[in-house]
Structure formats: structure tokens, C-alpha cells
C-alpha positions as CSV (number, residue, x, y, z in Angstrom):
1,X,-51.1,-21.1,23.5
2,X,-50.2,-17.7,22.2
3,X,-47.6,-14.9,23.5
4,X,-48.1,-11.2,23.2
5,X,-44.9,-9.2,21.6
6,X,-43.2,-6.8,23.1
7,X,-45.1,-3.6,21.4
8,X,-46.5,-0.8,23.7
9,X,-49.8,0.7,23.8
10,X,-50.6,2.3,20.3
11,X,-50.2,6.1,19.9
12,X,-52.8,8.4,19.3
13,X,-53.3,8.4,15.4
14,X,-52.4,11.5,13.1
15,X,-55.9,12.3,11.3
16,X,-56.8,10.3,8.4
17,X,-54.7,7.0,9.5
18,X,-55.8,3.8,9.4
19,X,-56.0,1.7,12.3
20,X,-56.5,-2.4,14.0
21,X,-57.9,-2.4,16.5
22,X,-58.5,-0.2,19.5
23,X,-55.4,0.0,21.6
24,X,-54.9,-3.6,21.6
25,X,-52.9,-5.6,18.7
26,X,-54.5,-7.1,16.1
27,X,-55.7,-10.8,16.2
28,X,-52.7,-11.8,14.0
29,X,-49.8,-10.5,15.7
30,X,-50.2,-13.5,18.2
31,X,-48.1,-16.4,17.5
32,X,-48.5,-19.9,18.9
33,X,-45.2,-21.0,21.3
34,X,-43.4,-23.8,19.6
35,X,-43.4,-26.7,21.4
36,X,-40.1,-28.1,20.1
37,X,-37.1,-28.5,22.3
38,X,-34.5,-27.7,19.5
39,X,-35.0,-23.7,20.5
40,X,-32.8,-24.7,23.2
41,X,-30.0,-26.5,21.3
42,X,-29.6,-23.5,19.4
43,X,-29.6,-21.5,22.3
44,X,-27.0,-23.6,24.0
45,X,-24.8,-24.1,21.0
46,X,-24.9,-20.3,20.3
47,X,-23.7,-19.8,24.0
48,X,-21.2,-22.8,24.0
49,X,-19.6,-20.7,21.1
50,X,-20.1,-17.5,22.6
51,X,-21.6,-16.0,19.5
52,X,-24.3,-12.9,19.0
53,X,-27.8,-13.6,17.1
54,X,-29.6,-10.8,15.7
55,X,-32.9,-13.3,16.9
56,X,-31.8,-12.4,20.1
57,X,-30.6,-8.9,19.9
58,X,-33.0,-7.3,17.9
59,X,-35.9,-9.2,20.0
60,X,-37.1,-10.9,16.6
61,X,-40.4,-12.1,17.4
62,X,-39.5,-15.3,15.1
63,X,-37.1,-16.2,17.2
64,X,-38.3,-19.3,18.8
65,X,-39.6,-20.4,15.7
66,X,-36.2,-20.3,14.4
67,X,-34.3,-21.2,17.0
68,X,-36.7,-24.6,16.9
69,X,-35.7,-25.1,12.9
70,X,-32.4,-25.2,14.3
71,X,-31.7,-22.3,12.3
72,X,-30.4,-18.8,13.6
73,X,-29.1,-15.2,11.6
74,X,-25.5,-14.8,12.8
75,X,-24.7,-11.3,14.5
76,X,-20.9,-10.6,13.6
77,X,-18.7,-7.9,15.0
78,X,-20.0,-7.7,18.9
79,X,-23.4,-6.5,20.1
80,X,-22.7,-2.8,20.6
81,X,-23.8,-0.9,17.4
82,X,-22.2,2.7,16.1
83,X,-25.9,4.3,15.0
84,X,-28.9,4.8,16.8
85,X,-31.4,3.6,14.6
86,X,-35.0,4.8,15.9
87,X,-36.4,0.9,15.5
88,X,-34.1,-1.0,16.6
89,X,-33.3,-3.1,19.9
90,X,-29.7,-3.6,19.5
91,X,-27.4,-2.0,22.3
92,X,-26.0,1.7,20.9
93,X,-23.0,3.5,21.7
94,X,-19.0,2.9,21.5
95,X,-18.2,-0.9,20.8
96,X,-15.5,-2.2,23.3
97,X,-13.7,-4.2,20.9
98,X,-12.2,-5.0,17.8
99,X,-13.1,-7.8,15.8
100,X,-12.1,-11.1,17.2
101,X,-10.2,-13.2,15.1
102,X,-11.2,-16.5,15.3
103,X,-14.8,-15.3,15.1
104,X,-15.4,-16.5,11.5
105,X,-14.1,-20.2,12.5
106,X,-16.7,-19.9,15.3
107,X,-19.3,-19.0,13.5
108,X,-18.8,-21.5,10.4
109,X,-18.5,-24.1,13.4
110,X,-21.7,-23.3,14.8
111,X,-23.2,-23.7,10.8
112,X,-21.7,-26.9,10.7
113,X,-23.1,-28.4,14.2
114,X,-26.5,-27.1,13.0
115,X,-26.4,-28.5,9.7
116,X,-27.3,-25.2,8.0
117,X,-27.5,-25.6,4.1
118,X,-28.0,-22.0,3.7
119,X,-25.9,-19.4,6.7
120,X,-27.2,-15.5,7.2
121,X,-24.4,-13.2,8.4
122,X,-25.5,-9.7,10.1
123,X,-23.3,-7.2,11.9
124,X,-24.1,-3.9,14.2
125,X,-22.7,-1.0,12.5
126,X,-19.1,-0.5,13.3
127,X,-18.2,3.0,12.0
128,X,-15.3,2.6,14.4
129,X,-13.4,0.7,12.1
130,X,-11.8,2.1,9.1
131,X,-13.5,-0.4,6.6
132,X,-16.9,-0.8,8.9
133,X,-15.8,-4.4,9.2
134,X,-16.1,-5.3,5.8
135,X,-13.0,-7.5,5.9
136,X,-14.6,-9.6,8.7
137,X,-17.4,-10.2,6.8
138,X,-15.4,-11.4,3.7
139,X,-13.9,-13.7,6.4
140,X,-16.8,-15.4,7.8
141,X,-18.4,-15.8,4.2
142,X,-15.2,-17.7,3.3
143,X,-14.9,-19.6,6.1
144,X,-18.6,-20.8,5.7
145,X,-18.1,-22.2,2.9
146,X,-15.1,-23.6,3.5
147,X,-15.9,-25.5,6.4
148,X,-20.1,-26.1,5.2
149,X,-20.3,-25.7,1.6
150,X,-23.4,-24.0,2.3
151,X,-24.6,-20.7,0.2
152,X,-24.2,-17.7,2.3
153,X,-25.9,-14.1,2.8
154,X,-24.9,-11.0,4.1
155,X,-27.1,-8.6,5.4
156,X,-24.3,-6.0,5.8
157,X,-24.2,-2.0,7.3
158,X,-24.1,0.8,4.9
159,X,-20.3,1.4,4.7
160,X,-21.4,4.9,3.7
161,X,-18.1,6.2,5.5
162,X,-16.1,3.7,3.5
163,X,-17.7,2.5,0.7
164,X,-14.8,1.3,-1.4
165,X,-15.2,-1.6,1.5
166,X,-17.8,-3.1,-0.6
167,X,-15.9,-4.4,-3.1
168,X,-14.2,-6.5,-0.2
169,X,-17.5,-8.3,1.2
170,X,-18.3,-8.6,-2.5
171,X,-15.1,-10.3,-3.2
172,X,-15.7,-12.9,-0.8
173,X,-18.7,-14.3,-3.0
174,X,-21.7,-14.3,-0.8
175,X,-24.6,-16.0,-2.7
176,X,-26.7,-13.0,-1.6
177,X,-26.0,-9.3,-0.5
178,X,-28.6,-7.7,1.9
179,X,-29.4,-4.4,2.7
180,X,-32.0,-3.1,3.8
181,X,-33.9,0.5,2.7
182,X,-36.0,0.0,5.6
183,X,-38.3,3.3,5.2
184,X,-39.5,5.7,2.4
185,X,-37.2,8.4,1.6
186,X,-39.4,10.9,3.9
187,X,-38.8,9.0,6.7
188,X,-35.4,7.6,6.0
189,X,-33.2,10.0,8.7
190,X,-35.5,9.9,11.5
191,X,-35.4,6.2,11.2
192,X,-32.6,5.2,10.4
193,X,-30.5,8.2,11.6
194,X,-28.6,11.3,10.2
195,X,-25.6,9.3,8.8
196,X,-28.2,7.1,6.3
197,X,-27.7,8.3,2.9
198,X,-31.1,7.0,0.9
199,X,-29.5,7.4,-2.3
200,X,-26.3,5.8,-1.1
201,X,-28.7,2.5,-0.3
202,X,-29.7,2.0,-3.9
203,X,-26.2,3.0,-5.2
204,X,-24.6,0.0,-3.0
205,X,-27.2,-2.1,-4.6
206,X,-26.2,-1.2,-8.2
207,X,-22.6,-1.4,-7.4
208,X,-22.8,-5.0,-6.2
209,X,-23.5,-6.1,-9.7
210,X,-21.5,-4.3,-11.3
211,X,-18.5,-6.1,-9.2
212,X,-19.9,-9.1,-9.6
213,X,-23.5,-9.6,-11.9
214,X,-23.7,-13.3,-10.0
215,X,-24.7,-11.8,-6.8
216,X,-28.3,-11.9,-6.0
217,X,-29.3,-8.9,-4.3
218,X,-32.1,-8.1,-1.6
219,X,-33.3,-5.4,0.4
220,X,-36.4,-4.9,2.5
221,X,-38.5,-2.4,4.3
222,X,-40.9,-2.3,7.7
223,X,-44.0,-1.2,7.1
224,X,-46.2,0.7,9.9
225,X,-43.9,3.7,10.4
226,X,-46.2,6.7,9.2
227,X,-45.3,6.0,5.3
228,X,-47.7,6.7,2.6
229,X,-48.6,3.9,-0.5
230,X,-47.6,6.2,-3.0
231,X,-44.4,7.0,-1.7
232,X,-43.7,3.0,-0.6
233,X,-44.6,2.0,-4.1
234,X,-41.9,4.6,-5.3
235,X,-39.2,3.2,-3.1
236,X,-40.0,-0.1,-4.5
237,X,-39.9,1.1,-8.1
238,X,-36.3,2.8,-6.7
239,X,-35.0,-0.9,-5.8
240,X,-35.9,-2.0,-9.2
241,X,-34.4,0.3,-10.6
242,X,-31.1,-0.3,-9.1
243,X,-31.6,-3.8,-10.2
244,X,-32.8,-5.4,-6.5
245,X,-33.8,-9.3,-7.1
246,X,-35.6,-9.8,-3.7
247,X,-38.1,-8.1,-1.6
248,X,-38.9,-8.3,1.8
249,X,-41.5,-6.2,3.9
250,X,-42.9,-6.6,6.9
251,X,-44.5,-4.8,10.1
252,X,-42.5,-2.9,12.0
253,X,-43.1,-3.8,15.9
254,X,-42.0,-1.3,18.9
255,X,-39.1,-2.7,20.8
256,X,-39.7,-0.5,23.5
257,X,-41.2,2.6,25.2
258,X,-37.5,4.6,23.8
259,X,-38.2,3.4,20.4
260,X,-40.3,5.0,17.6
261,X,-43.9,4.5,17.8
262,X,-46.1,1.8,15.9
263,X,-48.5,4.6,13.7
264,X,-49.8,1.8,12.0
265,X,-50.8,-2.3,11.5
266,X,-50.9,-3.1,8.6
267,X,-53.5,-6.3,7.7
268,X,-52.2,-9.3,6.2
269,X,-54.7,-8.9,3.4
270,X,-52.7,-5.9,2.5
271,X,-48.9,-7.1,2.2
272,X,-50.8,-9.6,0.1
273,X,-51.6,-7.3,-2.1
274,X,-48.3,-5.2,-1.7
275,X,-46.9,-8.7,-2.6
276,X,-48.6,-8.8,-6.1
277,X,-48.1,-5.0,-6.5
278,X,-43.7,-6.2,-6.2
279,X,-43.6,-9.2,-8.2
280,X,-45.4,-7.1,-11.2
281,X,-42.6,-4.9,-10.6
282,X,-40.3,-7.7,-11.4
283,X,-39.0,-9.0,-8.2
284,X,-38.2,-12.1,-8.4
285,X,-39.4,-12.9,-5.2
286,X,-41.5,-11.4,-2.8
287,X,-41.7,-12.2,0.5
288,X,-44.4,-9.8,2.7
289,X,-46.2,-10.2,5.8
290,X,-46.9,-8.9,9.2
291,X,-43.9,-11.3,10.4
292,X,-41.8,-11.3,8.4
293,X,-38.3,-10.1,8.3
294,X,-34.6,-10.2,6.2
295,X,-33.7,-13.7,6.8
296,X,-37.1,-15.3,7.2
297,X,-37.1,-18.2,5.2
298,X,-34.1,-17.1,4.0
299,X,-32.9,-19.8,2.4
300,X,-35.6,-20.4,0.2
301,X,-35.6,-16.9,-1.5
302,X,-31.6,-17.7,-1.8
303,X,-32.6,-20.5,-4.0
304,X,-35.0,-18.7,-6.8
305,X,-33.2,-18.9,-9.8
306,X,-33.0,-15.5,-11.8
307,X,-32.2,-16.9,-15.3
């Protein structure tokens, strides 16, 4: 049994792009259903312990292959995000709410009851607060590990309005800092909106080792948007340069009609090959396809030694 995502019809094509298919997705953007009953535990417990998921927010279309691993990326700091990001699904506008203290306790509760050896930490974008919930984040990576022993990632906001408030999340330890580039520089505004600073990205990435050389560092980007190979391979060379250990990329999928449009799918054969491309640039690990997305198979990428 398969499911169709949720992805509108495909635009009409600027001259000269390639294409799948004609109007329809491709043959491998449909997924079997897992059968597994766990998707609902991990729904329930998330519930019980009224937490967010990005899985859920962010209509992940590997959520209920997660969910049925028993495995879900934590969404920190409410569900109401300060940017409005072309791509993505998570509600927009003025969050009703500061962070809630015991939030970190839930959330290293909800690792524990799952038996998580390996815990992913999001967050909307809070440019509310004065340090873009940084300290929260420092927080729930303590209290992880704490309360789990398990290694911890953060896939954190830009802090571009605060970025002194890097040092804090970094001071916490996390076994890996995320962020994510997303686009090629082109692109990068109407993407990800006109507070995203492109350069800013890589410098967060170069400043994280340089407060503390232990931290593994990742960043991905969505592939489909309208970018160019050339200009993708730069960005890449651009995250090695700022001394970026792990690579995701994957296809980006339309949320919604209100969202930016799908110009391109890109075949699996081809982030393959985007795959090699990377790992000759000296990532240490590469992780590229149609699917996949910052915490897929996180753990495993989390593991790669880089001595």
C-alpha cells in the first residue's frame, strides 16, 4: 500500500529545466504505510507529555516511519515560528508564550520512555526572545543527558539577531550542532526570508569549532527549488570550507498551495551521484536522497568517527 504526499500539481517549468514526470510525481516519491503499531505510542506519548514534533509540524513525510522506530525530532520553544520561511509548514506569526520551564524535563522524559540512544532537538525561530532561546536549548541538551545518557543534536535557528547566544547552546555540549543552509546563495532570501544572512550560516558553523573543536557539525540543503549544479556544488565547497562534517540533501516537497513551488524532482540516481560528488569533498558523511531530511537516521551520522 502506498500514500501520495502532500505536493500540489507541478508548475509550469522555466525553459531549459528538467523534469519527472508529467504533472504527476515521480514513481519514487510514494512510500509504503508502515504497518507497525508503535507510530501510535509515539504519538500518544508525545501527547501525554504535551510536547511539539517537527515530524508533525513540518508534515515530514517520514513521519510514520519514525514514529514506528519509536523515534521522533523534538520541537522545543512552542509551535508558532518568528520567520516566514517560503518552504516550510510550521505555523508563522507572534508566539503566545515564553518558554516553559519544565519543558526540557519533559522532553528528556519522553527520550527516556522511548529508549532513545541518540535525542534531536529543533525549535521554531523565536526572534522574540532576547537570546532566540538559546538558553532553552542549553537546557534540554543537559537535561538529556542527565536523565538518558544519550548523545544529543541540535538543529538550532540562526540567532543572527543574537549571535553571541551561540556560545550558550555550545556550552551545553551537544554531540552535534545542526543548521541548515537549505538553498544556494541566489535563492537564499526568497527561501528562507529577508532576515537569513547566507554568510552568517557558514560563520555559525566555523564559530562552533572554534568554541569547542569536539563538536561535530552538520548542515543540509533541499534540493528542487530552481537551483543550478554549479552553484549547489559551490555552496557545498562553502560548507567545507567552514569546516562542516555532515551533509544532508534531500527533495524539497510543497507543503501547500501558499508555499513555494516544486520547480524540480530530482531522481534518486542523481543525489547518488551528488553523494559521491560530497564525500570527495571531504564530508565525512553524506546522507542524500529524495527523502531524506536533518535528522533522518540521525543517529547513525552522530556516530561517524572523524579522527
Amino acid at each position: 500500500m502506498a500514500f501520495r504526499l502532500p505536493v500540489v500539481a507541478e508548475p509550469e517549468m522555466p525553459a531549459g529545466t528538467l523534469t519527472s514526470g508529467s504533472g504527476r510525481l515521480p514513481k519514487w516519491l510514494k512510500r509504503p504505510i508502515p504497518r507497525a503499531n508503535s507510530n501510535h505510542l509515539t504519538d500518544s506519548l508525545v501527547d501525554e507529555l504535551n510536547l511539539e514534533t517537527v515530524c508533525e509540524n513540518a508534515k515530514c513525510p517520514n513521519r510514520m516511519e519514525c514514529y514506528s522506530q519509536q523515534t521522533a525530532t523534538f520541537m522545543i520553544l512552542g509551535n508558532v515560528c518568528t520567520r516566514p520561511c517560503g518552504f516550510c509548514a510550521v505555523n508563522r506569526g507572534r508566539p503566545p508564550q515564553l518558554p516553559e520551564a519544565d519543558e526540557p524535563q519533559r522532553v528528556a522524559e519522553a527520550a527516556a520512555r522511548l529508549g532513545l540512544k541518540h535525542v534531536v532537538i529543533t525549535s521554531v525561530t523565536r526572534d522574540d526572545l532576547p537570546d532566540g532561546g538559546a538558553r532553552h536549548f542549553h537546557d534540554c541538551v543537559i537535561a538529556v543527558r542527565e536523565r538518558t545518557g544519550a548523545t544529543t543534536e541540535v538543529l538550532t535557528p540562526d540567532f543572527v539577531h543574537c549571535k553571541p547566544a551561540l556560545k550558550t547552546v555550545i556550552d551545553a555540549f551537544p554531540t552535534v550542532f545542526n543548521h541548515n543552509m537549505e538553498t544556494v546563495p541566489r535563492l537564499y532570501r526568497r527561501v528562507r526570508g529577508p532576515k537569513s544572512d547566507y554568510r552568517w550560516t557558514l560563520e555559525m558553523m566555523r564559530q562552533v569549532k572554534r568554541y569547542n573543536p569536539d563538536v561535530k557539525t552538520k548542515s543540509g540543503l533541499m534540493l528542487g527549488l530552481g537551483e543550478e549544479r554549479g552553484e549547489l556544488l559551490d555552496a557545498l565547497a562553502d560548507l567545507r570550507e567552514y569546516g562542516v562534517d555532515f551533509l544532508t540533501l534531500g527533495q524539497y516537497l510543497q507543503p501547500g498551495e501558499k508555499y513555494l513551488p516544486v520547480v524540480r524532482y530530482v531522481p534518486p540516481e542523481e543525489f547518488d551521484e551528488l553523494a559521491d560528488l560530497a564525500k570527495a569533498m571531504g564530508f565525512a558523511k553524506v546522507a542524500s536522497g529524495p527523502f531524506v531530511r536533518s535528522s533522518y537516521h540521525a543517529r547513525d551520522m552522530a556516530e561517524t568517527d572523524l579522527n
